[in-house]
C-alpha atoms as one frame of an Amber mdcrd trajectory, in Angstrom:
protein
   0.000   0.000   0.000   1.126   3.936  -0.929   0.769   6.466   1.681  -0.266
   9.280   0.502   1.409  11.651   3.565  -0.604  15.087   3.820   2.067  18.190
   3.335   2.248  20.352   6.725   0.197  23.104   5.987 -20.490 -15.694  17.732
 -22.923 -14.316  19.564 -26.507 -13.627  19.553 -26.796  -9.688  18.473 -30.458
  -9.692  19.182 -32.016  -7.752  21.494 -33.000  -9.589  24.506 -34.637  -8.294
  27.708 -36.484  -4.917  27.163 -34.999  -3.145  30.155 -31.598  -3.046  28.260
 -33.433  -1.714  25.410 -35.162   0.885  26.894 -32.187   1.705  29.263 -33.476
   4.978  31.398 -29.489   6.868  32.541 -31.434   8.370  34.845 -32.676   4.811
  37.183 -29.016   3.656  37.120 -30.270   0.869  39.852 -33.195  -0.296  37.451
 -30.578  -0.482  35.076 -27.756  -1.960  37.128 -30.719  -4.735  38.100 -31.351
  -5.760  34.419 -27.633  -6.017  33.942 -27.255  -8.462  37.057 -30.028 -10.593
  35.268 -28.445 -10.774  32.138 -24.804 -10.869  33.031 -24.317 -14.664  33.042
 -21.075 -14.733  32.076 -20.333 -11.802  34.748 -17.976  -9.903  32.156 -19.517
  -6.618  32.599 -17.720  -3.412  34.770 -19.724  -1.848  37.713 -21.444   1.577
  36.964 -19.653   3.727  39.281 -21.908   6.601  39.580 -24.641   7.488  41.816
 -26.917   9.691  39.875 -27.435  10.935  36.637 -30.055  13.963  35.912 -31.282
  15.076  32.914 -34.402  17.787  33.261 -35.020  21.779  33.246 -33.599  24.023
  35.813 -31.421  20.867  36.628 -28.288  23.529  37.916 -30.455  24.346  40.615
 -30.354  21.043  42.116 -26.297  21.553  43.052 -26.531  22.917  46.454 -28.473
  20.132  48.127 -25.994  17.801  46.086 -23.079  19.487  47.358 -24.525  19.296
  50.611 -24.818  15.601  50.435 -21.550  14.783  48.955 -19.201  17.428  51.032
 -19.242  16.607  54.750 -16.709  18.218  56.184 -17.498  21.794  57.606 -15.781
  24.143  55.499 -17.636  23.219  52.444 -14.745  23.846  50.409 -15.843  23.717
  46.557 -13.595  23.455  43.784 -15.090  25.169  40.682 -13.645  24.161  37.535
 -14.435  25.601  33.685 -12.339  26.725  30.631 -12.373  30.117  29.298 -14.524
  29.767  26.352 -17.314  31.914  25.794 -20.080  31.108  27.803 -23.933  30.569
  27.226 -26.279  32.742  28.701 -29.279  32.593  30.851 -30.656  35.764  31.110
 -28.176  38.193  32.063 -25.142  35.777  33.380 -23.101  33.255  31.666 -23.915
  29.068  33.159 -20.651  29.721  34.754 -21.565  32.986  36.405 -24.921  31.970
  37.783 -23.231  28.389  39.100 -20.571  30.478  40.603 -23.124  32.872  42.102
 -25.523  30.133  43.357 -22.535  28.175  45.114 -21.069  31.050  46.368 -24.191
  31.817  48.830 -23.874  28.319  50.872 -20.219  27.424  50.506 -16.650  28.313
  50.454 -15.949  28.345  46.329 -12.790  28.628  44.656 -12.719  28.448  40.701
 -10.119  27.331  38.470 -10.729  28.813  34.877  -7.727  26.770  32.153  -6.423
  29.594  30.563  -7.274  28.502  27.214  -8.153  32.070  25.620  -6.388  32.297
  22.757  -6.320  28.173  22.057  -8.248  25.190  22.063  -8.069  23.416  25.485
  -6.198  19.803  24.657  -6.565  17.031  27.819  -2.460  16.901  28.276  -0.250
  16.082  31.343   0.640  20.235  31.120  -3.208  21.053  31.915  -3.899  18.340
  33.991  -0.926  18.939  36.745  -2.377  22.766  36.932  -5.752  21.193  38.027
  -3.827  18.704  40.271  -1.545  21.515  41.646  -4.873  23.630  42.244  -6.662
  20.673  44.073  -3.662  19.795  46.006  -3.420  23.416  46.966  -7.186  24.199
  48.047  -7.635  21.026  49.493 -11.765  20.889  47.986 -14.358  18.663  49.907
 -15.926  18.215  46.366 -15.048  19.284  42.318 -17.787  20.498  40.308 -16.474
  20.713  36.707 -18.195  22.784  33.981 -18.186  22.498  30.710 -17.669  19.706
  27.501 -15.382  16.723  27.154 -12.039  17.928  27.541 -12.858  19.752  30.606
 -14.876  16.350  31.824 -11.963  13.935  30.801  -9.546  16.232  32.803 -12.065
  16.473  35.643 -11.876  13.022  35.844  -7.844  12.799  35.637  -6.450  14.752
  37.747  -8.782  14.080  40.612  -7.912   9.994  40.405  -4.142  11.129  39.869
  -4.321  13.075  42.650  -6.699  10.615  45.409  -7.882   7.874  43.351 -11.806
   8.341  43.498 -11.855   9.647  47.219 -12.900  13.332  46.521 -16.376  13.470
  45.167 -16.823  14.622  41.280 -20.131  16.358  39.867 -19.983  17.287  36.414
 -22.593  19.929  34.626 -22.673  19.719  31.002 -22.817  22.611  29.405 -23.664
  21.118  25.745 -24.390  17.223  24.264 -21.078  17.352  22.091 -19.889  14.235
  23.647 -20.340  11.261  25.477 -17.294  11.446  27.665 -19.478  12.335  30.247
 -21.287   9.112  32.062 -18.155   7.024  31.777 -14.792   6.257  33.817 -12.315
   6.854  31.079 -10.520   9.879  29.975  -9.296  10.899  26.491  -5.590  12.159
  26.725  -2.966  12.833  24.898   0.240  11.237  26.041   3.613  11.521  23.875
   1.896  13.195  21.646  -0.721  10.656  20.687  -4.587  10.558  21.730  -5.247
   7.634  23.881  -8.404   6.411  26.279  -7.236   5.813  29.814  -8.801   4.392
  32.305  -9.674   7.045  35.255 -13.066   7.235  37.518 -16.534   8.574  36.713
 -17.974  11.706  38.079 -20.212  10.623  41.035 -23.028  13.265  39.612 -23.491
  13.812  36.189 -26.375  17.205  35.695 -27.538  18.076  32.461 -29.790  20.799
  32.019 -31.864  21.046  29.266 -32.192  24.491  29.109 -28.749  25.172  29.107
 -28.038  22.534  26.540 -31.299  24.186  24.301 -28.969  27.628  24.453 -25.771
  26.275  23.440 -24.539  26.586  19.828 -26.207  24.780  17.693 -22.741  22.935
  16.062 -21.755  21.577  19.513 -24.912  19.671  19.703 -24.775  17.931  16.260
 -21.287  17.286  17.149 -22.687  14.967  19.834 -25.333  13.562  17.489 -22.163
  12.638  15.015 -20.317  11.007  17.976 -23.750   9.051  18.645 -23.790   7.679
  15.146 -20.433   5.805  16.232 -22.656   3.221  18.444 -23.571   1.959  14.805
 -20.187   0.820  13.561 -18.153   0.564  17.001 -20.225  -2.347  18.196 -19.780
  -4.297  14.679 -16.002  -3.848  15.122 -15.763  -4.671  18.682 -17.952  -8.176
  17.656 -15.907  -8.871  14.778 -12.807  -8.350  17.349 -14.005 -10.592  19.672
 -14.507 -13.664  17.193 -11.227 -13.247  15.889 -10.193 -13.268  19.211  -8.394
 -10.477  19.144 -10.614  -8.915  22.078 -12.106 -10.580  24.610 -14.347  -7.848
  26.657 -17.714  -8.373  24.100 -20.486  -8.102  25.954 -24.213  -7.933  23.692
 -25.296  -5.943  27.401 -23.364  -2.888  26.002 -24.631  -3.213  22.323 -28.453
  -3.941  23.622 -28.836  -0.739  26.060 -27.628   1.597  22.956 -28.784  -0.091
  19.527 -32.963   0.594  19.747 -32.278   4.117  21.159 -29.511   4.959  18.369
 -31.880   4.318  16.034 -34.762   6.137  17.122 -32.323   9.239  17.427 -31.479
   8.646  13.691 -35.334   9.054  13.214 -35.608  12.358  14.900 -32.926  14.011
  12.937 -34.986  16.425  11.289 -36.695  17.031  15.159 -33.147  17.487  16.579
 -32.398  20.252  13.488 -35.307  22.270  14.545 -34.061  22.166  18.305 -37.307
  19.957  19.315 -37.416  19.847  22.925 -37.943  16.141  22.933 -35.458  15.186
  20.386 -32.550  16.882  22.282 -33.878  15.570  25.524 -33.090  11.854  23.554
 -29.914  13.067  22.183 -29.045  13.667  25.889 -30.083  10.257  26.694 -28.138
   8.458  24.003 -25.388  10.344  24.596 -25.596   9.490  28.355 -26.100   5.642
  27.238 -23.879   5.361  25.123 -21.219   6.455  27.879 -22.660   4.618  30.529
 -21.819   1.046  27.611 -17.902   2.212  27.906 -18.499   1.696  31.361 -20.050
  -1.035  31.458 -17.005  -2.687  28.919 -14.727  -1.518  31.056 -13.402   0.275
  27.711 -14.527   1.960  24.800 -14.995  -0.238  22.218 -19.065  -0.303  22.180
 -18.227   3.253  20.890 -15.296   3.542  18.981 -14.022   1.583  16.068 -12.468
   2.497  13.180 -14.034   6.016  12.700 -12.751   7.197  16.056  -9.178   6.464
  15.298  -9.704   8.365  12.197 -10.696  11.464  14.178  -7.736  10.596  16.486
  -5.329  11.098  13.808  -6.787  14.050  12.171  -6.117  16.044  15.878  -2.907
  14.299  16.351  -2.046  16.299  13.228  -3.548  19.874  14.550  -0.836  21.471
  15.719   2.136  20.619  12.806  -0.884  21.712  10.381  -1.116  24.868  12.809
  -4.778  24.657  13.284  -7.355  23.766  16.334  -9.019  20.639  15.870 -12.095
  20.487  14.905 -15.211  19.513  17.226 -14.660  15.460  17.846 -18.388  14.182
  17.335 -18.426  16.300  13.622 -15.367  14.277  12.663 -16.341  11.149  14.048
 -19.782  11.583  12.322 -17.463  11.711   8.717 -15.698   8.639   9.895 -18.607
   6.573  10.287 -19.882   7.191   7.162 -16.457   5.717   5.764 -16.677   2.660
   8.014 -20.437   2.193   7.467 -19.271   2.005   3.561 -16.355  -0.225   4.305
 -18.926  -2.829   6.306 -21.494  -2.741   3.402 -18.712  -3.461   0.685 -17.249
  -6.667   2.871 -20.971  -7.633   3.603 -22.091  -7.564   0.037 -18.872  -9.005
  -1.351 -16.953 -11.059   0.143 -16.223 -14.222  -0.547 -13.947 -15.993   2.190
 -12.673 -18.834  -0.266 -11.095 -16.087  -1.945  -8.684 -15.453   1.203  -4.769
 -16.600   0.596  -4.564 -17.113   4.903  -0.975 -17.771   4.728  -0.855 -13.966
   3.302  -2.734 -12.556   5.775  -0.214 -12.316   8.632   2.570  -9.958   8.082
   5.661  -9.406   9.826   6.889  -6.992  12.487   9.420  -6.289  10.195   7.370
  -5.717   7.256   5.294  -3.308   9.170   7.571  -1.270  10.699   8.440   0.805
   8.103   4.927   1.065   6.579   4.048   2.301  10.456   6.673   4.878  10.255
   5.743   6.220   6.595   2.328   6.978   8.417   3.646   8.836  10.825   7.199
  10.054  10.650   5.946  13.389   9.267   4.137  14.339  12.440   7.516  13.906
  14.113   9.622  10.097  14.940   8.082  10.574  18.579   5.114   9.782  17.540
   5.993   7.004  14.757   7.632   5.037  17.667   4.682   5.813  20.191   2.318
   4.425  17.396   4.649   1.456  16.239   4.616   0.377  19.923   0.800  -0.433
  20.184   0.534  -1.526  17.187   3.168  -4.035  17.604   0.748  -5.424  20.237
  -2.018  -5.848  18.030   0.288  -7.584  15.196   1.867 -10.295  18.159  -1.516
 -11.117  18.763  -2.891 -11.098  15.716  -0.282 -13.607  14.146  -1.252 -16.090
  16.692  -4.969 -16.424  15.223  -4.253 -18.279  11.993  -6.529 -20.718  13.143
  -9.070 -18.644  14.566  -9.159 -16.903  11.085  -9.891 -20.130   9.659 -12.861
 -20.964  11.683 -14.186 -17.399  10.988 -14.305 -18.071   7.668 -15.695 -21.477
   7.699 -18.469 -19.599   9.617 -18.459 -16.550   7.906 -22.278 -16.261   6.762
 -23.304 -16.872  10.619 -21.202 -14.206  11.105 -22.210 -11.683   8.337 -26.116
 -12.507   9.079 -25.478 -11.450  12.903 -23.809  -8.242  11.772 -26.601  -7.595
   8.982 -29.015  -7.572  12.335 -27.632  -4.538  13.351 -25.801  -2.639  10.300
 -26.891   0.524   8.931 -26.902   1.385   5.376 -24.880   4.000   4.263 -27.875
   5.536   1.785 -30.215   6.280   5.114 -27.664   6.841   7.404 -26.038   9.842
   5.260 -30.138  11.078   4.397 -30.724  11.739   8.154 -27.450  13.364   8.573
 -28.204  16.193   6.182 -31.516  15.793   7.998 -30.008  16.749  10.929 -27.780
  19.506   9.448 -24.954  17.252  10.564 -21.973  18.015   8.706 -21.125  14.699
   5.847 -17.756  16.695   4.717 -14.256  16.637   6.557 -14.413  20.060   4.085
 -17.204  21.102   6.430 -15.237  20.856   9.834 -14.633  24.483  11.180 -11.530
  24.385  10.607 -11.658  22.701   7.359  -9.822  19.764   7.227  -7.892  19.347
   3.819  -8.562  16.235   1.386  -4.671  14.338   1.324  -5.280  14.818   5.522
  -8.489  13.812   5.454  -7.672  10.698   2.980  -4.542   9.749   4.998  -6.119
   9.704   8.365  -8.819   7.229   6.580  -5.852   5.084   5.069  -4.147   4.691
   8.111  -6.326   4.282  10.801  -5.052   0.917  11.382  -1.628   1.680  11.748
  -2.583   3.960  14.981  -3.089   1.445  17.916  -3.479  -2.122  19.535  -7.269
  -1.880  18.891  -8.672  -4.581  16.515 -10.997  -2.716  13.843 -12.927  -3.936
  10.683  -9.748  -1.771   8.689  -7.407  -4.215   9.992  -8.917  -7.199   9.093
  -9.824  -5.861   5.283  -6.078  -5.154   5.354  -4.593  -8.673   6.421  -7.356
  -9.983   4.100  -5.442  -7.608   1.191  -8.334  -5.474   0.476  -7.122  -2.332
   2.274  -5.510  -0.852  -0.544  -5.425   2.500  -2.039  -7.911   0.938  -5.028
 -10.012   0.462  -1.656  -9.958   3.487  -0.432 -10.701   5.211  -3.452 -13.905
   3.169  -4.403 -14.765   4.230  -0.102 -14.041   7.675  -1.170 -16.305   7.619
  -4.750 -18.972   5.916  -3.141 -19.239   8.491   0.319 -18.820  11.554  -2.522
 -22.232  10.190  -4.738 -23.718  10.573  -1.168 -22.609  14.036  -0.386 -20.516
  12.576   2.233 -16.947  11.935   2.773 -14.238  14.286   2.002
């Protein structure tokens, strides 16, 4: 395969018991119940939260949490936001008026990241000033405000700095994400994104009418990062019989699946800011978090079109530019994955497979690995070639696992067809939506060789098995491949 290097400028899949499928983030122990029921083989990760709220006037709720959560005397709060601009509600910003309100009962200190002139990035430099600043104040409780990155750093630096001993209440501020009901954190470590295992927030609070005044873009960037509990699941399932992951658990799929598609059908709702439809994008989102959890990783929400996103901000700041909003990109990506599943669904024939061919060496790959990623700088290259080598060592001892998967491949491709998602409908409810379908569209714009490389070589990025790596051991993966991916996502005014 060519790289073309941007210049620097099973199981049963059905749905079984209808409390998983109707999955309510908001009765975490009617949902924690269903899960006991179902969890035979006991593989799933406890839900380490105590409450979740989603409802109007929801802010106004903090003081008797605070009051429940912070014993101690003092009532020492640690306040925690970025400097973006803020929403308003009436005449103060969300910040302002939390600030205010706290300020009357208890002893509140707020941290603002001085993030001004930049876009805030969830790095060991930002998180030791929030450690420093807890370690400093000394806070009975953290109440973080704001989107992901302030939530994944939230969630860092208070389990580098006590574990999960100081309580954590997080207000969102907009549905861009779903790093928000989960216990992993998104950060970037050597220069390369990567999900890390930290603690959920004890409270999550969304507020519905601050999330129906914030910008419309950062809400349709969490509908995009919603549409990656269509294709995530299918790669995590394909992992797992290849044996290449063994953490598959139809639990996570089941709460998700029936609500991800009834979001897809309010996407013209959700474009008009319908009440109702942003009160289920809040609940997806919230789901779809609470499934990482549940995992115990992040698989039942990122495959392939994560790691393309991934690589497209680990390229940000040699292009000099911010990164564009995570769920918009991801929302691109899974229309490229969605059109890589429905090609290897429609086409493939498994006695076509040379199986000896399919398992590369380490020292084949190296250099392929480094062509990916040298440009950004050797740092990287080496901190990529590292996981990947992972993924390869495992994935050489499957040769006979591979056989059996093919020998049972239309089991396999029936169970996937159960789930999948056309391309055709899922791209019409996008434009529904007023999602962005372009990496062209991304504010910033993201520039076609970038946008086509971090497609290419999403595989080449980390020990996570994806539905790219196998259509590249198989030999399909090539830049013929990619280009009929490309063709096919431009017909649907999609893709690049």
């Amino acid at each position: 395969m060519s790289i073309n290097v941007p210049s620097c400028g099973g199981k049963d899949m059905s749905m079984k018991d209808i409390r998983l499928e109707q999955a309510d983030p908001c009765d975490l122990e009617g949902l924690r119940e269903a899960i006991r029921d179902n969890d035979k083989e006991q593989k799933t990760c406890p839900i380490e939260m105590d409450r979740i709220i989603i409802q109007n006037r929801a802010i106004e709720r903090l003081p008797e949490i605070i009051n429940e959560f912070a014993k101690g005397d003092k009532k020492k709060v640690l306040l925690v936001s970025d400097a973006t601009s803020p929403y308003l509600r009436g005449s103060k910003s969300v910040k302002e008026e939390i600030y205010f309100l706290l300020s009357r009962s208890f002893d509140v200190n707020w941290f603002v990241f001085d993030n001004h002139d930049h876009v805030l990035h969830a790095d060991d430099e930002e998180s030791k000033k929030l450690e420093e600043r807890i370690k400093a104040f000394d806070p009975e409780i953290v109440v973080g405000i704001g989107g992901g990155t302030v939530t994944d750093i939230c969630k860092y630096s208070t389990y580098q700095v006590d574990q999960k001993e100081t309580p954590l209440v997080i207000v969102q501020t907009a549905l861009s994400v779903n790093a928000f009901s989960d216990g992993i954190s998104i950060m970037i470590k050597n220069g390369v994104k990567d999900s890390i295992e930290t603690r959920y927030p004890n409270v999550l609070i969304i507020d519905l009418d601050v999330i129906e005044k914030a910008p419309v873009e950062r809400n349709l960037a969490g509908y995009g990062d919603c549409l990656s509990t269509l294709t995530g699941p299918l790669d995590w399932y394909m992992a797992n019989a290849l044996n290449m992951n063994h953490s598959y658990t139809d639990i996570a799929v089941d709460i998700m699946h029936k609500q991800d598609l009834q979001l897809l059908e309010a996407s013209a709702r959700l474009a008009q800011k319908d009440q109702e439809a942003l009160r289920l994008l809040a609940r997806v989102l919230t789901i779809s978090g609470l499934a990482m959890g549940i995992a115990g990783e992040s698989c039942p929400s990122s495959g392939s079109e994560h790691i393309m996103t991934h690589l497209l901000d680990m390229c940000a700041d040699i292009q000099n530019r911010d990164v564009a909003f995570h769920g918009a990109q991801v929302a691109v990506g899974t229309v490229f994955a969605t059109i890589a599943w429905d090609i290897l669904l429609e086409e493939f024939e498994p006695k076509s497979v040379d199986i000896d061919a399919c398992f590369p060496t380490e020292e084949e790959m190296k250099p392929i690995v480094h062509e990916a990623f040298s440009w950004i700088s050797e740092q990287a290259a080496e901190e990529c070639f590292s996981r990947y080598q992972k993924k390869l060592a495992l994935w050489r001892e499957q040769k006979e696992t591979l056989k059996a998967f093919l020998e049972n491949w239309d089991t396999f491709r029936t169970e996937i067809k159960e789930r999948f998602v056309k391309p055709e409908y899922l791209v019409k409810q996008m434009h529904e939506a007023g999602c962005p379908t372009h990496y062209a569209q991304m504010t910033p714009m993201i520039d076609k060789a970038t946008g086509r490389w971090a497609v290419q070589c999403c595989h080449l990025y980390r020990n996570r098995f994806t539905l790219i790596d196998f259509l590249y051991y198989i030999g399909w993966w090539n830049d013929e491949f990619v280009e009929r991916v490309m063709e096919r996502a431009g017909a649907l005014d999609a893709g690049l």
